[in-house]
N, C-alpha and C positions, 0 to 999 in steps of 0.2 A: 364740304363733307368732312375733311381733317381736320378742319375748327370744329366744326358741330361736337365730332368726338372727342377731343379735348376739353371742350368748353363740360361735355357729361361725365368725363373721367375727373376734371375739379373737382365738379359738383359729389360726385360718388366719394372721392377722397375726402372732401371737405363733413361729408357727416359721417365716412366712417370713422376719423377723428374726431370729432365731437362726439359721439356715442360713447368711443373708447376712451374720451378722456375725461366724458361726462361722468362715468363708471368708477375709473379710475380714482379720480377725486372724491366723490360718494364715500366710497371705502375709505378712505383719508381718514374721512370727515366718521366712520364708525368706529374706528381709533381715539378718536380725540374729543368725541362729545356725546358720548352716551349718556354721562352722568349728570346732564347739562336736563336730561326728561326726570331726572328723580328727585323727590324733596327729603331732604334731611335733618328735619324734626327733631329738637331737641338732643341734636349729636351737638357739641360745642368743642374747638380749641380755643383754647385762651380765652374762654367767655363769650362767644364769636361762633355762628353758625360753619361750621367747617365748609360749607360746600363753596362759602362768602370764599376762605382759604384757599379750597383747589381755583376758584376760578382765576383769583387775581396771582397763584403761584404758574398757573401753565398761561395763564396773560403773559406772565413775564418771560416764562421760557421762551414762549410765540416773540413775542416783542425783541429779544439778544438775537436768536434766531434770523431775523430780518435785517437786523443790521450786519451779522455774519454773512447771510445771504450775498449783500450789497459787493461781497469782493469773490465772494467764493463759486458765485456762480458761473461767473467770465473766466473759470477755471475747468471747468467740467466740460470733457470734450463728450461729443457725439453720442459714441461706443460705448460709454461709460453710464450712461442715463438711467439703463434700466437697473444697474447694478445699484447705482445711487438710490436708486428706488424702492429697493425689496430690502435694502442695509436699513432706509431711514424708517421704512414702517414695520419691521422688527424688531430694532431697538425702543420704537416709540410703545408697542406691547409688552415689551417687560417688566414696567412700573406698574402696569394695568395688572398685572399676573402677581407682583409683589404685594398689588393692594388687597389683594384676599388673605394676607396672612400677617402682614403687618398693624402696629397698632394706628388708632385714629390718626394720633399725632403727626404722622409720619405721614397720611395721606397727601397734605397739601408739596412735599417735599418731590414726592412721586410724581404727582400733576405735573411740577416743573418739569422733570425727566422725561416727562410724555411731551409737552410742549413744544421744547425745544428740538429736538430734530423734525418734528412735525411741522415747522416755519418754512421749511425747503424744499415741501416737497408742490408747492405752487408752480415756483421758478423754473424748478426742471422740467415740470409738465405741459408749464408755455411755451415751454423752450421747440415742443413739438408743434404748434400751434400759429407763433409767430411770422411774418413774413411771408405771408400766404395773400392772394388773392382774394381769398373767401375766409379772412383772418376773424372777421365780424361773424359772418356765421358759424364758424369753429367753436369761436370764442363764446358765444351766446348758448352756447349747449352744455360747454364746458362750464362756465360760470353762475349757468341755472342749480347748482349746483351746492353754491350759497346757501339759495333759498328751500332748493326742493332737500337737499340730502338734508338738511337738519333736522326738518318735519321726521324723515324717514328714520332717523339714523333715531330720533326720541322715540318713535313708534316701536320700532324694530326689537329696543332695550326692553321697553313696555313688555315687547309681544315676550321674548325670550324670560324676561324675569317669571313672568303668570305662568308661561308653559312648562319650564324647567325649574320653577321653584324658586328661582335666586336670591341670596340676599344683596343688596343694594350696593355691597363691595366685591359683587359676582359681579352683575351685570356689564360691567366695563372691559371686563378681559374676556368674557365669552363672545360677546359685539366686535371686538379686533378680531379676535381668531380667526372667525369667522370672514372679515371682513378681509384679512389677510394674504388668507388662500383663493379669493376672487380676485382681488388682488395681482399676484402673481400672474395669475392667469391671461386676466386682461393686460399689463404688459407686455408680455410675452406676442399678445397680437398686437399692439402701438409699437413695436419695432418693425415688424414686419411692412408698415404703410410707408408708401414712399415720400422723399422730403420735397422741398420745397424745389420745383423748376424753373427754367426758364425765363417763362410767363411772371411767375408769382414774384421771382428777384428783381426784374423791368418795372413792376409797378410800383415794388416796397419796398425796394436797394435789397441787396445783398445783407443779410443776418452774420456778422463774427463780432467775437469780445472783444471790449474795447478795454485800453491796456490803462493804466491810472491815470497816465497824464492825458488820455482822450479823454477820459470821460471826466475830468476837473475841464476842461477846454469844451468842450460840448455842456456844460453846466452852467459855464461861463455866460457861453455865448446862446441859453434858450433859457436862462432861469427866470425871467421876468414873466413868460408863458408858462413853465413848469409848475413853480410855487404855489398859485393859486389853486391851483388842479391839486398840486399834494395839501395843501391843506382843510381843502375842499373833502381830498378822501380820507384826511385824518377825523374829519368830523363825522363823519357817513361811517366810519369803520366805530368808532365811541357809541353812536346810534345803534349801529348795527349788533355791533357785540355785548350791549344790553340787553337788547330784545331776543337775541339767540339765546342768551343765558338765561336769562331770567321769564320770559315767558312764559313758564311751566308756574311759577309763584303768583306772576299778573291774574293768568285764566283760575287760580283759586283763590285769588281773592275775590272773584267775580262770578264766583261759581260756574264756572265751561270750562272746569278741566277734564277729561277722559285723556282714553289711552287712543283713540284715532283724529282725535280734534286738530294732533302736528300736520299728517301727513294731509288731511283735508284741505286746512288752509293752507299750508305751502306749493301743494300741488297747483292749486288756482293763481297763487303767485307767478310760480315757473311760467304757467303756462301763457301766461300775458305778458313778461318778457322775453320769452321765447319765438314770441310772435313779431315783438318789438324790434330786440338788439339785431337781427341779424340784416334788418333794413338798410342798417348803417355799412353795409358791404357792396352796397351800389351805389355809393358815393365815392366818385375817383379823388377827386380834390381834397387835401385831405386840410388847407384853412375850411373849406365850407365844411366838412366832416367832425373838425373844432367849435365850429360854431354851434350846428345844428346840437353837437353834445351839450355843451354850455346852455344852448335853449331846453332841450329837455333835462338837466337837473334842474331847471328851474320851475319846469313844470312840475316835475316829480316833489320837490319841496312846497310845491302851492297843495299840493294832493294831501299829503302828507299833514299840514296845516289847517286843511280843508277837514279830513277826517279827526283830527284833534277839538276842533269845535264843535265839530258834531258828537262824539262821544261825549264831552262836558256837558252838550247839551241834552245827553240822553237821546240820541237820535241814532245811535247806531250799538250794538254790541260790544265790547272787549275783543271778539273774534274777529270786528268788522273793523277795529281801531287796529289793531295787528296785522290785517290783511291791506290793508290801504295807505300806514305808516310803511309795512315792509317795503309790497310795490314800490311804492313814493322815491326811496331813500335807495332802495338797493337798485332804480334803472340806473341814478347816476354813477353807485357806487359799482357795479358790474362794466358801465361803457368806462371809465375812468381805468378800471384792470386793464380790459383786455382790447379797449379800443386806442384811448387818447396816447398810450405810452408809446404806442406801433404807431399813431399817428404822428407823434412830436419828430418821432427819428424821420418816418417820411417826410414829413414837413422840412425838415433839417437838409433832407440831402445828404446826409452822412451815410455808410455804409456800416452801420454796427446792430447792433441786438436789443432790444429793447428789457431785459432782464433786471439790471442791477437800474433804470429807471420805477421799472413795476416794485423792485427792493425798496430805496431811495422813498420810494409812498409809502410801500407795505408798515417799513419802521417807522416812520414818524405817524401814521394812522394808529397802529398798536400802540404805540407810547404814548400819543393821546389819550386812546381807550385807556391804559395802564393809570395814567396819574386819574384821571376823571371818576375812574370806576373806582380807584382804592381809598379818594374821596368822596363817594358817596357812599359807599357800602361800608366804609369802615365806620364812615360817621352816621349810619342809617341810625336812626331813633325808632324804637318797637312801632308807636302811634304812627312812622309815617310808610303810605303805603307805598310797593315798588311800582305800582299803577301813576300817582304821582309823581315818581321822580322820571317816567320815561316821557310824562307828557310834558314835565320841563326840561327833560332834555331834546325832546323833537321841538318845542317852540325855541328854545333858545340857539341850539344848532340850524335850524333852518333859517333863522333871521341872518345869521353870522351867512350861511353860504348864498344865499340872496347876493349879500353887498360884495363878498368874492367873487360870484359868475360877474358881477359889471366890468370889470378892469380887463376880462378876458380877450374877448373880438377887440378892443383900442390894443393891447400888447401882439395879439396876431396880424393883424391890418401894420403896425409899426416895425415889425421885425419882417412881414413879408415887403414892405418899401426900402428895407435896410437892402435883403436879398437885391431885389431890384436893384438898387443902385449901384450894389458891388461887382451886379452882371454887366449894366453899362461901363464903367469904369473898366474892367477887366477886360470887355472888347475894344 
């Protein structure tokens, strides 16, 4: 009977954190990508469609951000979280709020400003999430997130620019404000859920920062398993953050832009990995839990591939080429977040955090997307379309993570025979 209630008091805890951090994140995400739904026609700096500008200037912020991340978040205790939280998405609407009175020029410098404190607020938000039991399900609610909040957050700018009039350098600071004071509020209840017990540290090790010279020694000693996996989401994040951005220019070249057409497709998105990631939470073992991840990116990149020949062949939509590249790309890229990093440290046997690992991917995935995106966009030619360049970059990124997932199960099967041996020897 004590188990039974335990086992409903997880379960109740595990989605009322995922709701609150599903929330949470959303509003993030209405901070930082509003302008991501608007087209900006024949505005140019330096000859150069400006929005080309904000995107690769708050890349960049996102990108320094992540690598900051990597030390500073193994600094941030407890108590301090929600503070960290309401400081960084404050600061991140101030640019947004500058950009209504400032000249064009200036926009992309702003973007940066927004950016960069907005790269931090992931890590502290896992930081509620990790080491849990039902870490997979949390985490699946939380990282639908991705996909559904971007739909919504282009919608949402849509909906407020039509009803309030906006001009196109409103729409971004009235979307935070907004977004801001929800915000608030929904942290305000992610303190109040209680942390991680028990039960949840017996099965995931105990969650503390791990100090410079652990985590150079734990890098050491699991980087042959690690690597793959980050480069894996370095390529998934390039994919990804093309398709977040640019989207809105795909669906008019193809004519299927509207102002509901985001939250449509992405909703359908969510909702199929919604139903997916959190499977991977009744898998104890966490080599099979590796595995079984490594087997579905590889389905998701067959999907992925699969719907790329089919749009060439005219057998499906732009809508249907977006909905089935996103799926595709973002299962692995979401199990990869909020699974594999909590899995490596279980796998490890170490007693630390899995943070400045999800960091460790987050910056070389952005810095990916950084160099890739700032050659292609800067070098874009009028005649070629952005239709084009996503369906060479989902054929050539998935060929690449194909021959990656191989080396994976040989380097987990070898490091867990290493374990072994070290256990005999040591008895």
């Amino acid at each position: 009977m004590v188990k039974e209630i335990n086992h409903r008091q997880h379960i109740i805890t595990a989605i009322l954190l995922g709701l609150t951090t599903f929330c949470l994140y959303t509003f993030m995400y209405a901070v930082r990508k509003p302008f991501s739904a608007l087209t900006y026609d024949n505005i140019l700096v330096w000859g150069i469609n400006v929005k080309i500008w904000m995107v690769l200037a708050q890349l960049l912020g996102y990108t320094l951000s992540k690598f900051y991340g990597i030390r500073l978040l193994g600094k941030i205790k407890r108590e301090d979280r929600s503070i960290y939280l309401v400081c960084i998405l404050s600061l991140a609407t101030v640019p947004l709020f500058l950009l209504q009175h400032l000249p064009t020029a200036t926009w992309p410098l702003l973007m940066f400003f927004n950016g960069f404190p907005l790269g931090l607020v992931w890590g502290i938000v896992f930081s509620y999430v990790e080491g849990r039991k039902y870490t997979e399900l949390i985490g699946a609610m939380l990282a639908c997130t991705f996909v559904f909040s971007s739909g919504w957050v282009k919608s949402f700018g849509l909906y407020l620019q039509r009803n309030l009039e906006l001009n196109i350098n409103q729409v971004p600071f009235f979307t935070a404000i907004i977004a801001l004071i929800a915000a608030a509020i929904v942290i305000f209840i992610l303190e109040k859920l209680p942390p991680p017990n028990s039960e949840d540290k017996l099965l995931r090790n105990d969650r503390k920062p791990l100090n410079p010279i652990e985590q150079r020694r734990f890098l050491r000693d699991h980087g042959s398993i690690l690597i793959p996996f980050v480069i894996i989401y370095g390529i998934f994040t390039i994919m990804r953050d093309f398709r977040d951005n640019f989207s809105a220019e795909m669906l008019t070249e193809n004519g299927a832009y509207s102002g509901d057409v985001f939250i449509n497709m992405e909703l359908k998105v969510s909702l199929v990995l919604l139903c997916l990631v959190p499977l991977f939470s009744w898998i104890k073992n966490h080599q099979t839990a590796l595995n079984t991840t490594t087997f579905s990116i590889v389905v998701g990149i067959l999907t992925s591939l699969a719907a790329t020949f089919l749009f060439i062949q005219h057998q499906i939509s732009i809508i249907g080429l977006l909905m089935f590249t996103g799926g595709g790309f973002y299962l692995g890229y979401i199990l990869i977040n909020i699974s594999v990093m909590d899995r490596i440290i279980g796998f490890s046997g170490v007693s630390g955090n899995s943070g400045f690992l999800i960091y460790i991917a987050d910056s070389v995935g952005y810095l990916f997307s950084l160099i890739i995106s700032s050659f292609a966009l800067l070098n874009k030619i009028d005649s070629m379309k952005w239709t084009s360049l996503y369906l060479g970059l989902i054929i050539v990124g998935s060929c690449l993570i194909f021959l990656l997932a191989l080396s994976i199960p040989y380097q987990l099967q070898k490091k867990k025979q290493s374990h072994n041996h070290a256990e005999i020897i040591t008895a």
